[in-house]
Every structure is written in C-alpha cells, then in structure tokens.
C-alpha positions as CSV (number, residue, x, y, z in Angstrom):
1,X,172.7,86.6,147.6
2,X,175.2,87.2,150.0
3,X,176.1,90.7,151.2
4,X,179.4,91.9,152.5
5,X,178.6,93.1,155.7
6,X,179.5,91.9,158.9
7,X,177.1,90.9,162.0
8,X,177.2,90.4,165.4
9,X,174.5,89.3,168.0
10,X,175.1,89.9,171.7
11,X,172.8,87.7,173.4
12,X,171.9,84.4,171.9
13,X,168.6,83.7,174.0
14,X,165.0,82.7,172.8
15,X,164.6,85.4,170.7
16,X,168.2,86.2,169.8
17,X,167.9,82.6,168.2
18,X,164.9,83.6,166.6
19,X,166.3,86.3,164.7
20,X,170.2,84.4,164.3
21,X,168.0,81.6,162.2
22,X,166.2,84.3,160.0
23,X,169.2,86.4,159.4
24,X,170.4,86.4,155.7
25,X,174.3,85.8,154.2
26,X,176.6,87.9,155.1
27,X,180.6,87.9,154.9
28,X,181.0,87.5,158.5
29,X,178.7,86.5,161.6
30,X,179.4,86.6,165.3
31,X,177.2,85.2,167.9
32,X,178.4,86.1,171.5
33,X,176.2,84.8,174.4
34,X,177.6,84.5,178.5
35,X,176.9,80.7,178.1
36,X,178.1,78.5,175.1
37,X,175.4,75.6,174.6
38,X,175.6,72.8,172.6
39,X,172.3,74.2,171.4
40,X,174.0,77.8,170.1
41,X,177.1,75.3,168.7
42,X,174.5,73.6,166.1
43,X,172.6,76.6,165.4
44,X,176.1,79.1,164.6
45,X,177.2,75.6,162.7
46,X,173.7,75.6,160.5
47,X,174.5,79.7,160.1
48,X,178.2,79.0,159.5
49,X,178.7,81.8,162.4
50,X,181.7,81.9,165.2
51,X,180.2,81.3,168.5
52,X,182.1,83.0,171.8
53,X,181.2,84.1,175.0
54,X,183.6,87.2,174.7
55,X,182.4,90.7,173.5
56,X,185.7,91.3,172.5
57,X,185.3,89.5,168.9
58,X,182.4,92.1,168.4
59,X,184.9,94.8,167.5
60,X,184.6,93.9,163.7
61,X,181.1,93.6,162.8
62,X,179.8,96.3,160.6
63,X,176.1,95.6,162.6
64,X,175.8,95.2,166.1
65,X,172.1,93.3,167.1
66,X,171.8,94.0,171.2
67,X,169.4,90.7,172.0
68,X,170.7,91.0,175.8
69,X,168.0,91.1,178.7
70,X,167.6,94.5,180.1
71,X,169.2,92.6,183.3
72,X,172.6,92.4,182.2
73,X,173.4,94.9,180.7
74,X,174.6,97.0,183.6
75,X,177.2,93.7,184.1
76,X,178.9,93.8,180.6
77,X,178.7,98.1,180.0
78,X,182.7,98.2,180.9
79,X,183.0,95.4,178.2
80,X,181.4,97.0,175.9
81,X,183.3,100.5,176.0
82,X,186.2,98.2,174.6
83,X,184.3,97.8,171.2
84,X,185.5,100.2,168.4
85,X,183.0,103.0,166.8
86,X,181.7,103.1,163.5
87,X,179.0,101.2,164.1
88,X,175.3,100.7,163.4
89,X,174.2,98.9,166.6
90,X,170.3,97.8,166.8
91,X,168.8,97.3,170.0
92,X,166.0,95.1,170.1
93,X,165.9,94.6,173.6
94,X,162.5,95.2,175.1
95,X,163.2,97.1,178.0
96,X,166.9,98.9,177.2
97,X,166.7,102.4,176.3
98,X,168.4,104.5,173.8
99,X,170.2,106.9,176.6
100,X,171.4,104.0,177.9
101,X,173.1,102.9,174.8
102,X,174.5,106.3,174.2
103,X,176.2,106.1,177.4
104,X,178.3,103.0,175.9
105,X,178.0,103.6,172.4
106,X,178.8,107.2,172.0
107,X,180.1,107.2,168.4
108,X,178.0,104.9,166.7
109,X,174.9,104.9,165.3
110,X,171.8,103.4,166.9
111,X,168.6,101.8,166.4
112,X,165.8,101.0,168.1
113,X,163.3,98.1,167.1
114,X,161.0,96.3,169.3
115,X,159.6,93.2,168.5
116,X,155.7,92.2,168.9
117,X,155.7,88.5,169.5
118,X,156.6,85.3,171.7
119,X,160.2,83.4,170.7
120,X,157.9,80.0,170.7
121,X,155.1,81.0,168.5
122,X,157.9,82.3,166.2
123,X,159.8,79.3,166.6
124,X,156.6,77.8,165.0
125,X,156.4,79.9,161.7
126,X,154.3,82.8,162.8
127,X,156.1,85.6,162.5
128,X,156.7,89.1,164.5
129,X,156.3,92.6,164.0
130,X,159.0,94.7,164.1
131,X,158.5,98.4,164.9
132,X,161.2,100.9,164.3
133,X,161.0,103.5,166.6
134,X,162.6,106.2,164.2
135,X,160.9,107.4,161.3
136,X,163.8,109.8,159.5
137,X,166.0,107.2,158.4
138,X,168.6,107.2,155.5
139,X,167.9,105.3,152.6
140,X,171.2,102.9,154.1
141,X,169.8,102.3,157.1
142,X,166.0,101.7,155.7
143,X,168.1,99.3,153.2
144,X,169.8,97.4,156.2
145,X,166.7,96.8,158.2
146,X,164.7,95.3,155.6
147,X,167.5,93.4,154.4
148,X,168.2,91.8,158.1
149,X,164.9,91.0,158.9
150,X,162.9,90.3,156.3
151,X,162.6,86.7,157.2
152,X,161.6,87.1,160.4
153,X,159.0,89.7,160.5
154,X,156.8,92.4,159.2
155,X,158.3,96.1,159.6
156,X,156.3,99.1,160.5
157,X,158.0,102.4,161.1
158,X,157.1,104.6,164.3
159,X,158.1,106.6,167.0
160,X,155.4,106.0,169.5
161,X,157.5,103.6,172.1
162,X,154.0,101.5,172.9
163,X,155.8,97.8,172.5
164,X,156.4,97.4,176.0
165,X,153.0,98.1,177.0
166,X,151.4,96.2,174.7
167,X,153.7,92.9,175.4
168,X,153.4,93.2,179.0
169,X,149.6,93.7,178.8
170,X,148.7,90.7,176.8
171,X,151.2,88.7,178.9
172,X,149.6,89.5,181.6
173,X,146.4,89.4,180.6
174,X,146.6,85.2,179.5
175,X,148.5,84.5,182.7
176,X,145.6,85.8,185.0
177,X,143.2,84.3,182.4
178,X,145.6,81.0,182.7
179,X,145.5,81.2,186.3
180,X,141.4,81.6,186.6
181,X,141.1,78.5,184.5
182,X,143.5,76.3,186.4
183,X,141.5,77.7,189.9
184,X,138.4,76.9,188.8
185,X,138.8,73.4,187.3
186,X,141.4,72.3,190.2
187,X,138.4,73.7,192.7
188,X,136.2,71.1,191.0
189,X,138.7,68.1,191.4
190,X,139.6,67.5,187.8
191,X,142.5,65.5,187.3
192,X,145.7,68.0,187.0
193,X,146.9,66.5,183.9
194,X,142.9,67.3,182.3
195,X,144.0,70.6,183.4
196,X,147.0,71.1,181.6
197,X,145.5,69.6,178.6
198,X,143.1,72.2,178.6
199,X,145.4,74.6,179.2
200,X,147.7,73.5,176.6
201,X,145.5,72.4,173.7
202,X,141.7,74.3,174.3
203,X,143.1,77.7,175.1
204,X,146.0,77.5,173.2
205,X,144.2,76.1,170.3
206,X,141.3,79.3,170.8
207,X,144.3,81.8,170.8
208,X,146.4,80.1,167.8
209,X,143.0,80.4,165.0
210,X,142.3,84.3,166.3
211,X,141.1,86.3,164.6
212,X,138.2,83.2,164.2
213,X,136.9,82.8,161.0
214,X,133.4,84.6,160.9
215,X,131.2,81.2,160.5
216,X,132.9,79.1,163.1
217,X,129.9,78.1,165.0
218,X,131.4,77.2,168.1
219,X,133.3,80.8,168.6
220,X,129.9,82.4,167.8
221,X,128.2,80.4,170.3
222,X,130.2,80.9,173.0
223,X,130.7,84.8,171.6
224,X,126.6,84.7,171.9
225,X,126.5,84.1,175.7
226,X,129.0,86.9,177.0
227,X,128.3,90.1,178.6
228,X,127.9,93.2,175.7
C-alpha cells in the first residue's frame, strides 16, 4: 500500500542504500547524494525515486532521513538552512548529534535512531537494529518509524545513547583479532592468499553462525580449550 508521504534521503552511501532499498511506497522520493553514480541511477530507477546531487529538491519531502557521514556535515550546514520547516527529519547518522541538528533545523522536528549493524551483512539479508533514542513519542511519529523501516530492521525504543560505543567496540575488536591472525600465519610463511582465505571464509564463516548452535562439536571443542 502506498502512503502519501513524501521522503528524502541526504546521503546515499553504504547504508543510506541499505535503507533507500527497504523503504516502503510513498507519493514522492528524493535521494540526494554529493556524487551521482551509475550505481545510485539503478537503485532510485528500481525505487522509482529522483536522484540529485542538490539539497535544494529536499525542500518538499514530508520526511527527511540524514544518512550523511558525521564528516560532512559541517560542509553542506549553509545548504541546509535553505530547506523549509515543517519537517520530521531523522538522523541516523552514527556520530551527528541532536544539538547539532537544532542548530540547522530549528523548526522541525527531529529524530534520532542509530543503527546496530554493517551495510554488507545487511546487504546480505541479515537485518539491523534500530534504536530510537526517544521514548515519549506521539502515536504519528511511532506510526512513521515503524512504517519506514519495517523492512530493514528490528526497532527498540531507548534513550541510553550506547550505539556508538557498541559499534566501535566490536569493530575494533575483529580488526585487532583480524590483525593477530594475519601476524601469526604470515610469521609462519603461509601463502598470503591461504591467509585471506582464512580470513575471509574461517573467521567469517565462525562469526556469520553465532550464536553456534549448542551441539556443534567443533565450536565446543575449541570452546573446551580456552582460558575460563
């Protein structure tokens, strides 16, 4: 069913594509990215969206989705002071901050969600969390979440901001863990495409069937022979 609302994406990226191919009908939708690839021309043709690299066409939208990295923002603020109020604008950037939107969007009304997950893996069919960081919302704005994202994600409501942290510490945590692997086979003359394979399909493979199922004998095994 299509609902007559109008949406606009600012920032087209890994996971602004994500969410553009999970998004439901609408009347309208806009996707504005700084760089128009032939890759963003088949996915707003498959979404039957206008594609533009200029903020300006954002002015209509009903919903504004801020997918921008935290980066540029300070580069497009002036550009954005030129889009008219009445809007519900939901940032889902990882590192922006409401006060920082305020600043711009003074007059509109404004969400924050953060996204638990990796634009790949949910390229790949498994899907994200999204937490909403405010908890008293209308029964509109409740409606409007759930009807945006419902393909892409599970929603939990909260207003502890603990997304950041947790994204940053697993990421960091697999690329020291990624690192120690490649060290330690490399140091032992293995062939660096053996490496990458083990990289890329043992480790990989280990994280992708977490949590393991309780009688695989091989992840008790190894399970056995760590430290307590």
């Amino acid at each position: 069913m299509e609902i007559r609302k109008k949406i606009g994406v600012l920032g087209v990226g890994r996971m602004g594509r994500c969410i553009v191919q999970a998004l439901p009908r609408c009347e309208k939708l806009i996707l504005v990215d700084k760089i128009v690839t032939p890759q963003l021309q088949t996915i707003a043709a498959e979404k039957a969206a206008l594609l533009s690299n200029d903020i300006k066409q954002l002015d209509e939208v009903n919903i504004l989705i801020i997918a921008i990295p935290y980066s540029e923002f300070s580069y497009i603020k002036e550009d954005l002071l030129m889009i008219s109020n009445n809007k519900q604008i939901i940032n889902i950037a990882t590192l922006l901050r409401r006060q920082e939107l305020e600043s711009v969007f003074q007059f509109n009304e404004i969400l924050n969600i953060k996204i638990i997950g990796e634009s790949t893996e949910i390229e790949n069919g498994n899907k994200a969390i999204l937490v909403v960081q405010d908890i008293n919302l209308s029964d509109e704005q409740k409606f409007n979440i759930e009807w945006l994202f419902k393909d892409f994600g599970d929603i939990i409501y909260s207003e502890n901001d603990f997304v950041s942290e947790i994204n940053s510490f697993v990421a960091e945590q697999t690329i020291k863990m990624i690192l120690h692997v490649e060290k330690k086979l490399s140091s032992e003359d293995i062939d660096p495409k053996i490496v990458e394979k083990a990289v890329k399909n043992v480790m990989k493979g280990t994280c992708a069937t977490y949590p393991w199922a309780a009688d695989d004998d091989f992840i008790n095994q190894i399970k056995a022979r760590l430290p307590k």
